[in-house]
N, C-alpha and C positions, 0 to 999 in steps of 0.2 A: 547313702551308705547304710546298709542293715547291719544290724548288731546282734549277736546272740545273748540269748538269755540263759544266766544259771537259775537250775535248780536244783536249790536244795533236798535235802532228804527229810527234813524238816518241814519244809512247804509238801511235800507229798505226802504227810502225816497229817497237814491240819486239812488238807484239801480231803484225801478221802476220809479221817476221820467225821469229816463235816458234810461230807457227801452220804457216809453211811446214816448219821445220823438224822438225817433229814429224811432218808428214805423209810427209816424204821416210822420214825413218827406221820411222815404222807403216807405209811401202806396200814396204821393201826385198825383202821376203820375195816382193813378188808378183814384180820383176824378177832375183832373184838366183835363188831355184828355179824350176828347171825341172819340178819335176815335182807342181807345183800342180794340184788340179783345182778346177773351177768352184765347189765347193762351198767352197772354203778362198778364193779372189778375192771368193765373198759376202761373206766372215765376213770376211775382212778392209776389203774395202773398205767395207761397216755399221761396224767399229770406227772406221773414220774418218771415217763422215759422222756419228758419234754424237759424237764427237771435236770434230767441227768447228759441229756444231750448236750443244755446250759453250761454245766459244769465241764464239759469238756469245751465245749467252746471257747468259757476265760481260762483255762487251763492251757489249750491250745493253743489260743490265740493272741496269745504275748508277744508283740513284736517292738522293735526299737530301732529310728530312722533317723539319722542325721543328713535331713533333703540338704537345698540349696540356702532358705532362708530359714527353716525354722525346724525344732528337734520335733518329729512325732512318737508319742507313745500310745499305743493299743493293747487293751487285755478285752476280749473276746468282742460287746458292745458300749463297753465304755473306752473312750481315747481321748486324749489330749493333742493339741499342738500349737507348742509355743516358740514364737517368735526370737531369733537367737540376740537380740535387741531389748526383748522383757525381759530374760535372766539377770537375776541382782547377784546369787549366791548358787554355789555347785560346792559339796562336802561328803563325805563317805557318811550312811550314819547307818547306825545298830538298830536303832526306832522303827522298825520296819511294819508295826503291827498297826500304827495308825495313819490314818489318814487314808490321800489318793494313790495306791500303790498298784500298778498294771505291771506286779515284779513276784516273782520264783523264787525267790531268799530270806534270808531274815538278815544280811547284809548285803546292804547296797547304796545308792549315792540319791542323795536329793537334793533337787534344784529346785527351787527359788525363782517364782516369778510372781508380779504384782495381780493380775487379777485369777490364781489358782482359787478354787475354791474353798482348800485348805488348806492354800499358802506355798504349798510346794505340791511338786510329783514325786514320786521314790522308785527308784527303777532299779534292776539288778541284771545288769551287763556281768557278762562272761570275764572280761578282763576292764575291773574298776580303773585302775590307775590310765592305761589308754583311752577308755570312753572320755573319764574328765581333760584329760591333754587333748583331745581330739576337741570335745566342746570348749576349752578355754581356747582355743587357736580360733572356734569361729564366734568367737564373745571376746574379742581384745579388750571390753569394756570393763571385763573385770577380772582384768591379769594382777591385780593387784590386791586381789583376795585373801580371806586367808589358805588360798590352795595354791597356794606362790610354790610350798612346797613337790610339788609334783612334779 
């Protein structure tokens, strides 16, 4: 089952803010030297359409899977997929700036599993409160959470 992803308006400010900025500073070279030749305005200007194609890539390609045995998360070439049997903890959280986040918000829910690389994933579903009822129904292991309430 796919899930959509919100985004914010907030994540479209840091994305292209950080996408603009990047390009100013990859393209300084083409306005600061003067004595560029066309071959060096190729090369550089390809690192920054290759750059920028990146950027829509993880921008685009945010997706959230709840298979048969385990949740998968993808943001462009990085993804995750955990096993709905390693889940320890699933909670809504505002922390959205760190970590492994393949998420479009700066509120969304992170799960908890034992071998993440930063302890959890942070995702941001369209509709929070169903995502977690839909993942605690296929994790009976930890209905006893503190997300009892949901």
């Amino acid at each position: 089952m796919r899930w959509k992803v919100r985004r914010d308006r907030g994540y479209w400010y840091m994305i292209i803010g950080a996408t603009l900025l990047c390009n100013v500073l990859l393209s300084l070279p083409l306005w600061l030297d003067k004595s560029l030749t066309s071959v060096d305005w190729f090369i550089i200007s390809s690192i920054l359409f290759i750059f920028d194609l990146f950027m829509l890539w993880i921008i685009f390609g945010i997706r959230y899977e709840l298979r048969e045995k385990s949740l998968y998360a993808r943001c462009g070439p990085f993804w995750c997929n955990v096993p709905y049997e390693n889940i320890t903890k699933i909670h809504p959280t505002d922390d959205m700036l760190m970590g492994f986040r393949p998420a479009a918000a700066l509120h969304g829910v992170e799960i908890h599993y034992p071998n993440a690389i930063f302890g959890s994933v942070k995702l941001s579903p369209e509709n929070e409160e169903l995502f977690i009822q839909t993942l605690l129904a296929k994790c009976p292991h930890i209905q006893n959470s503190e997300m009892k309430h949901f």
